[in-house]
C-alpha positions in Angstrom: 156.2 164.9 167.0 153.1 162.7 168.0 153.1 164.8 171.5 153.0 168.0 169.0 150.3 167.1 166.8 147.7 166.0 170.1 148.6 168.8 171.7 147.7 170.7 169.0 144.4 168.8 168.3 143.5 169.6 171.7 144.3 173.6 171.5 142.5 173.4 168.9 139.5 172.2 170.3 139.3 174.6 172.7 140.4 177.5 170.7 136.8 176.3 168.8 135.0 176.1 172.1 136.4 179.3 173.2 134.7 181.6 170.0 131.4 183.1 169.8 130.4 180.8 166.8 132.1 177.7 168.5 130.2 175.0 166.8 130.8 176.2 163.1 134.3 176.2 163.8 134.1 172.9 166.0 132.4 171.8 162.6 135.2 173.2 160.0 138.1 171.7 161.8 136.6 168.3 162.5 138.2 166.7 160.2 141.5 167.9 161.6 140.7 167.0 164.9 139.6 163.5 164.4 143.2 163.0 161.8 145.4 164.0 165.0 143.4 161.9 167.3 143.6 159.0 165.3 147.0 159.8 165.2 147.6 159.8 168.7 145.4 156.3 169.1 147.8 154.3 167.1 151.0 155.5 169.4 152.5 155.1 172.4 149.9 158.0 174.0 147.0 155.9 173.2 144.3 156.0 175.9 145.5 152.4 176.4 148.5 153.0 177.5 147.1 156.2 179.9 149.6 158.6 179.0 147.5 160.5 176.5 147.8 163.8 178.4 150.2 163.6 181.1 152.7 165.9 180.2 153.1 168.8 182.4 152.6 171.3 179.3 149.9 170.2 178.0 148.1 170.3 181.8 149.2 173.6 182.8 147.5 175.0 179.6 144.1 173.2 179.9 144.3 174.1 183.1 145.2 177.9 182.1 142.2 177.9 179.7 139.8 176.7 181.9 140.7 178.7 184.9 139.9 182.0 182.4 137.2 180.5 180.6 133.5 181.3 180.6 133.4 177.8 178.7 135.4 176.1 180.9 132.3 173.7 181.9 133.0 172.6 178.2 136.3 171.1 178.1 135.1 169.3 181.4 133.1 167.5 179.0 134.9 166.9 176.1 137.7 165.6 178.4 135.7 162.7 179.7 133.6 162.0 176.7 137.4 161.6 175.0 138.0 158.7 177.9 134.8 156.9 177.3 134.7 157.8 173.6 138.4 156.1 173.2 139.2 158.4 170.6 137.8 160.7 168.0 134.1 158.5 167.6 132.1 160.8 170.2 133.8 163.9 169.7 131.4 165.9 168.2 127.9 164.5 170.1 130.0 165.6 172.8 130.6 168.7 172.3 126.9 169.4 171.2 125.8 168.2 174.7 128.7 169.9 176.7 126.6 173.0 175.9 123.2 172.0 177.2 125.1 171.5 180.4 126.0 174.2 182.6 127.4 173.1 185.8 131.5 174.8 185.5 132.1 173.2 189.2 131.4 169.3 188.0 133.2 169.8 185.2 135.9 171.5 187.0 136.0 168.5 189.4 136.2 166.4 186.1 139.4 168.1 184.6 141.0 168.1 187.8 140.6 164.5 188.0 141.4 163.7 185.2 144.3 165.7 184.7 145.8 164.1 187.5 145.1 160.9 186.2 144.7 159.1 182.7 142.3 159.3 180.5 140.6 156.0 180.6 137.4 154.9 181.3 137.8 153.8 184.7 139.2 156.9 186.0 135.9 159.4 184.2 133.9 157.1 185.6 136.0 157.8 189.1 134.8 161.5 188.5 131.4 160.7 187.6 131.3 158.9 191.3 133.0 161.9 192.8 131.1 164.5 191.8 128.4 162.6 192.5 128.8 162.1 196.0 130.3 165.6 196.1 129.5 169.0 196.6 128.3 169.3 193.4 125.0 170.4 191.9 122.1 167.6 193.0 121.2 166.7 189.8 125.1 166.0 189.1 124.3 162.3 188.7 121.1 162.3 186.7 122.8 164.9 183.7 126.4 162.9 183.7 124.1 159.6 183.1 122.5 161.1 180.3 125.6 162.2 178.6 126.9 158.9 178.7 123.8 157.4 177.4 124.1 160.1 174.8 127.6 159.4 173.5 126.6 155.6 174.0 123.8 155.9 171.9 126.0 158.2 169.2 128.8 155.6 169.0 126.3 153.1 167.7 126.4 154.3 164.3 130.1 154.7 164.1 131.3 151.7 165.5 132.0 148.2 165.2 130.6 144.8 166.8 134.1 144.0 168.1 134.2 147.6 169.7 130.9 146.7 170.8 131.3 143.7 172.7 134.7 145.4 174.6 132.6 148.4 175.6 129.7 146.2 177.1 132.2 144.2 178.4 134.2 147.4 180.1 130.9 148.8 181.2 129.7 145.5 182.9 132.9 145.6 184.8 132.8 148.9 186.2 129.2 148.3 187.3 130.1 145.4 189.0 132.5 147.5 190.7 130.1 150.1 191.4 127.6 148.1 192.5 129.3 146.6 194.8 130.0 150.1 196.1 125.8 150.8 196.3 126.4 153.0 193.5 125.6 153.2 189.6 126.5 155.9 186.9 123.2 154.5 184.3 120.0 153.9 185.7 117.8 150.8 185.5 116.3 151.4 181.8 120.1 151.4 179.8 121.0 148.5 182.1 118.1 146.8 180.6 118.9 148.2 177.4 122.9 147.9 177.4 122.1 144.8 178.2 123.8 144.2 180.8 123.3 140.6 182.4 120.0 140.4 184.0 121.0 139.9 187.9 123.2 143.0 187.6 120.6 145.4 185.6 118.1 144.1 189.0 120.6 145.3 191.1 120.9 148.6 189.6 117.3 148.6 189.6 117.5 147.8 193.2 119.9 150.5 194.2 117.9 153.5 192.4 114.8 151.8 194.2 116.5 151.8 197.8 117.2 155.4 197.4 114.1 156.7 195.9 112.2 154.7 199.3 114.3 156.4 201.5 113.4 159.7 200.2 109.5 159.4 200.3 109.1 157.1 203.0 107.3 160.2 205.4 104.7 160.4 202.4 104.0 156.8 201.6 100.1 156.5 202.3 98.2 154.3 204.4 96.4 151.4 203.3 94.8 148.6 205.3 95.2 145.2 203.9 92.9 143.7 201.3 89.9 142.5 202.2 89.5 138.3 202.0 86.2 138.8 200.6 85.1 141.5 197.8 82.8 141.1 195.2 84.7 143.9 193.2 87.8 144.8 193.2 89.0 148.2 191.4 91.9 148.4 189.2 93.5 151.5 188.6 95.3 151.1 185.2 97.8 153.4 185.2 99.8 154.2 181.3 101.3 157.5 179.5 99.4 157.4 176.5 96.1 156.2 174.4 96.3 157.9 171.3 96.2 156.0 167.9 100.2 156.2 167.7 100.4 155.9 171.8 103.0 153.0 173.5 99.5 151.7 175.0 96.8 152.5 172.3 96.5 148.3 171.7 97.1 147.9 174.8 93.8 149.6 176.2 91.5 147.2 174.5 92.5 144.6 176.8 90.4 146.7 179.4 87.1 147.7 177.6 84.1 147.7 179.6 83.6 149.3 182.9 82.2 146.0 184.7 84.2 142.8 183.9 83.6 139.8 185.3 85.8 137.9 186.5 86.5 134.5 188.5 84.0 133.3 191.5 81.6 136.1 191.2 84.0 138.6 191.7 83.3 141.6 189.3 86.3 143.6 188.2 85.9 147.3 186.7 88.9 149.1 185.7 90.2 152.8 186.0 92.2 154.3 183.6 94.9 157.1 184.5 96.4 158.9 181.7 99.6 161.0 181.6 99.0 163.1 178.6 98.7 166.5 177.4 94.8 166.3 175.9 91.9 164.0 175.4 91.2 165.2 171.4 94.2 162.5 170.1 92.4 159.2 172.1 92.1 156.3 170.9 88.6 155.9 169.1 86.5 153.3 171.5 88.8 152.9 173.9 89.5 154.1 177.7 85.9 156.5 177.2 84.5 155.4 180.6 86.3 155.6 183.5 89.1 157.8 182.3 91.3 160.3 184.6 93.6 162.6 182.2 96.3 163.7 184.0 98.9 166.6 183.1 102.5 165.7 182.5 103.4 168.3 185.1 101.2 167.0 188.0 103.6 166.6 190.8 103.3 162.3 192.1 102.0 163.4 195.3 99.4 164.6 193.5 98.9 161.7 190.9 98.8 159.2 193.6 96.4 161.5 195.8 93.9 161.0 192.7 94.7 157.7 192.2 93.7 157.0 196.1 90.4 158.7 196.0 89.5 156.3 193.7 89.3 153.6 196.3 91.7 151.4 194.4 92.3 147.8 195.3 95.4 147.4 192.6 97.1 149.8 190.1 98.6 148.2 187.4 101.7 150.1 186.1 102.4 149.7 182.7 105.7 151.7 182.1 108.0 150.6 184.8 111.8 152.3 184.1 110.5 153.3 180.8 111.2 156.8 179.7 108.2 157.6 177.8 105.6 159.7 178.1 106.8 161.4 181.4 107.9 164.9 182.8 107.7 165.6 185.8 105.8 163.1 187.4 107.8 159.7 187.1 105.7 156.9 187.6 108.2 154.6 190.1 108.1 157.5 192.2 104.1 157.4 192.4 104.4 154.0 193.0 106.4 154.6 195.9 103.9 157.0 197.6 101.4 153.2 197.7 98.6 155.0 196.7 96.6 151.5 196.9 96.8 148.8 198.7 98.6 146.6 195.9 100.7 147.3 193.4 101.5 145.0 189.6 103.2 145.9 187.2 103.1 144.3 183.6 104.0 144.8 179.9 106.2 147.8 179.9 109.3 147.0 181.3 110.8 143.4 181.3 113.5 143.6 184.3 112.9 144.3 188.0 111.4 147.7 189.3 113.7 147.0 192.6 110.9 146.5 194.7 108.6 149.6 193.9 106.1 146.9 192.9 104.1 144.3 194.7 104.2 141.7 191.6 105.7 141.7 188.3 103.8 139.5 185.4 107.2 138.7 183.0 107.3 135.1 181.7 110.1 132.5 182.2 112.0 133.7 179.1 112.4 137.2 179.5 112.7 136.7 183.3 114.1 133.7 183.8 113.7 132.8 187.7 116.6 130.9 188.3 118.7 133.4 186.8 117.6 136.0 189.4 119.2 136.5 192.4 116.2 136.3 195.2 117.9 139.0 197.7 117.6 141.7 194.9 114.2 140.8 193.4 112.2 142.1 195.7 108.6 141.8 194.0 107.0 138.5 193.5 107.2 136.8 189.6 104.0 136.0 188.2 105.2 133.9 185.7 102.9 133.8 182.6 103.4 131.5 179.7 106.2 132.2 176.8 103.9 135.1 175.0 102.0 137.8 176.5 102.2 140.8 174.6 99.0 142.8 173.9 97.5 143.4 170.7 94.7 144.4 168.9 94.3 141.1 166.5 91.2 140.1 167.8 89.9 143.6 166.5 91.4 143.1 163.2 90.1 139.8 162.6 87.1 139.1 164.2 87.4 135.3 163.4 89.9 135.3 166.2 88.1 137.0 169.0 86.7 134.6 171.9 84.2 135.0 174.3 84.7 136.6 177.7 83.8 134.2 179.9 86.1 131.3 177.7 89.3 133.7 178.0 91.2 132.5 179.5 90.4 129.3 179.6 93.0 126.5 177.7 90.6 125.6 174.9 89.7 129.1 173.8 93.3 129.8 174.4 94.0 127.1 171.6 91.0 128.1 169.1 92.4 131.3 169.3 95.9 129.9 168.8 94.5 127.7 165.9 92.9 130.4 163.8 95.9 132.8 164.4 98.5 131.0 162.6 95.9 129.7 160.0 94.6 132.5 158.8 96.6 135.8 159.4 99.4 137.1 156.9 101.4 139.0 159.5 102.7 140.6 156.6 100.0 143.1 155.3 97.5 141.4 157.2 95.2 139.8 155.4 93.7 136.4 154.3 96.7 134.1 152.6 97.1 130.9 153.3 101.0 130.9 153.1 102.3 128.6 156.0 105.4 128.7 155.5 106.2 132.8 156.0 107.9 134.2 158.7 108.2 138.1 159.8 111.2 140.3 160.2 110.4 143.0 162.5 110.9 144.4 166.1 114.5 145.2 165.0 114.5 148.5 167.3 117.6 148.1 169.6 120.9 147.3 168.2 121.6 144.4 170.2 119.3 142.6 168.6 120.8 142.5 165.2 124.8 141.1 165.9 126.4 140.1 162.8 125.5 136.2 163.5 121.5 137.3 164.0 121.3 139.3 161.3 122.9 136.8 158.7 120.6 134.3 159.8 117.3 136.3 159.0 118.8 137.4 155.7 119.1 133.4 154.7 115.5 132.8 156.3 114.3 135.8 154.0 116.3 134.5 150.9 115.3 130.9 151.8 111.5 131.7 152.4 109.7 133.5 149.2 106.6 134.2 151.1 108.4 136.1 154.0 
């Protein structure tokens, strides 16, 4: 009876993918689908117990379907989303993205893999390593790691913090295995963001690094060392947007002026290269002089051509792994051309670029150093102290601003410090002199707000008036 009813789920399914107007039928029967897989999750052919579809019946007709199928690509997809989904969950992201990918041989490779095996999460992600290192198409790995970052992301919503933790605990093992391998099915930014532990999202960062070197190490540029003595050194400041609602709009002020001084004489005067599509959304003030606007679609070897004839002593990245503001041109991959003779990054991404860099500025807390495995890290820590986030207080509140040639300096540091907490409501910003407030923000990623977390604000915010 239970063998019946899954069987019939999954005909179902593909009798849905199969029409014309598949997803308002996928959408109609939904309900169905997700009562027989449910079904099937609390029996003996749970994905558990890796019998969910092993009989030879319910092979041969996938199999039948798919060989006579223009959709066959499809069921390739909703097979393995099933194994990582573990159950009815990610049913229907999946099947939205099945459709925006069209490679029938991966996905042909996946069902035959699957079908031979069970449907858990250790044998897709088998498949994902097969096709991978296959035959396949060479994008293969790049698309199968954004479905599973899509269903990830999709089973957020639906899911529970105990479902959570055995997920992140499943997909920290695998990795391990993987990595151990020299391979991974995410790339460095959802290992950061997973989070997986910190010396295993630096591997990962590590591997994709390795790889990416050995494809553009014919057109890494030449660069002599830097010179001992300089009286100004040029910084190419390299970020994907300035705009008023841009990742690096506050960001920017930190660089005004075209001429800084700096320590022992040595003048400093930045460049400013800018992925994005115009100049009219800019940031009022800010990144007017010395500004290089450079189209999403400009190919790196031509980014980091530009950035060369600048006669650049440093760029300084300020994306990293991060997916923002990109296209074509990704910006570890202009890195790896060494379009100057040294390379920093800060601010944008807190985890190891796998040696694309020179240096990374982190601080001891997000990048603890004795947590990091020295063989993997392969840029140098500059380790700043616990906060260094940009802003654009100063701006704001003009009672906070210090002068140039104090900053950095420890006293200014702590005038600055002083005034800060005195005199700023972080809440709307303005003059209060409520000292006992805190803030609840930055909640953006959903690791962030486990059930112990979030209780605790919610008594901080209930305990604190002013907050």
């Amino acid at each position: 009876m239970k063998d019946d009813l899954l069987l019939r789920t999954i005909l179902l399914l593909i009798i849905s993918l199969s029409c014309d107007t598949h997803e308002q039928v996928l959408l109609t029967n939904f309900n169905f689908l997700s009562d027989g897989i449910e079904v099937a999750q609390h029996s003996d052919l749970s994905p558990k117990s890796g019998n969910v579809i092993e009989s030879s019946l319910q092979l041969q007709t996938v199999a039948s379907w798919a060989d006579n199928s223009s959709r066959w690509h499809e069921i390739g997809f909703i097979l393995l989303a099933y194994s990582l989904a573990d159950g009815s969950r990610c049913f229907l992201t999946a099947a939205r993205l099945s459709r925006d990918f069209k490679f029938a041989q991966d996905a042909g490779v996946a069902m035959r893999l699957l079908g031979k095996k069970s449907l858990s999460a250790g044998y897709a992600r088998r498949s994902v390593i097969g096709m991978s290192q296959g035959k396949s198409h060479p994008t293969c790995l790049l698309n199968y790691a954004s479905v599973l970052s899509e269903m990830k992301r999709g089973k957020m919503s639906l899911m529970n913090w105990d479902e959570y933790k055995r997920d992140l605990n499943l997909l920290t093992h695998l990795l391990v295995q993987d990595t151990s391998m020299n391979t991974s099915f995410i790339n460095p930014w959802e290992a950061l963001m997973a989070p997986l532990p910190l010396h295993l999202a630096n591997k990962i960062a590590r591997l994709f690094a390795v790889k990416m070197m050995y494809e553009y190490q014919t057109q890494v540029m030449t660069w002599s060392s830097l010179p001992v003595l300089v009286d100004k050194l040029v910084v190419a400041v390299v970020m994907n947007d300035v705009s008023e609602k841009g990742l690096h709009g506050l960001v920017a002020r930190a660089f005004e002026g075209s001429d800084n001084p700096g320590r022992e004489g040595v003048r400093i005067r930045y460049m400013f290269v800018v992925w994005q599509e115009t100049q009219d959304t800019l940031l009022a003030g800010v990144c007017t002089n010395n500004l290089l606007v450079l189209p999403p679609s400009m190919s790196p070897q031509h980014a980091a051509a530009v950035i060369n004839n600048l006669k650049a002593h440093v760029v300084l990245d300020l994306l990293g792994w991060l997916p923002v503001g990109r296209k074509f041109s990704t910006l570890e991959t202009l890195l790896l051309l060494k379009p100057a003779a040294l390379l920093v990054h800060a601010h944008g991404f807190y985890s190891s670029l796998g040696g694309v860099v020179d240096y990374l500025v982190t601080d001891p807390i997000v990048f603890p150093p004795e947590h990091v495995d020295s063989s993997l890290s392969a840029e140098s820590l500059v380790l700043l102290p616990p906060s260094f986030q940009f802003n654009s207080l100063p701006h704001l509140h003009p009672q906070l601003a210090v002068g140039p040639r104090d900053f950095p300096g420890e006293k200014a540091m702590e005038s600055w410090r002083t005034n800060l907490m005195s005199s700023v409501d972080f809440v709307n910003l303005t003059r209060k002199q409520h000292k006992n407030t805190f803030v609840f923000c930055a909640i953006h990623e959903y690791y962030k707000i486990d059930p112990e977390s979030f209780m605790l604000w919610v008594e901080l915010l209930r305990l604190l008036p002013n907050s």
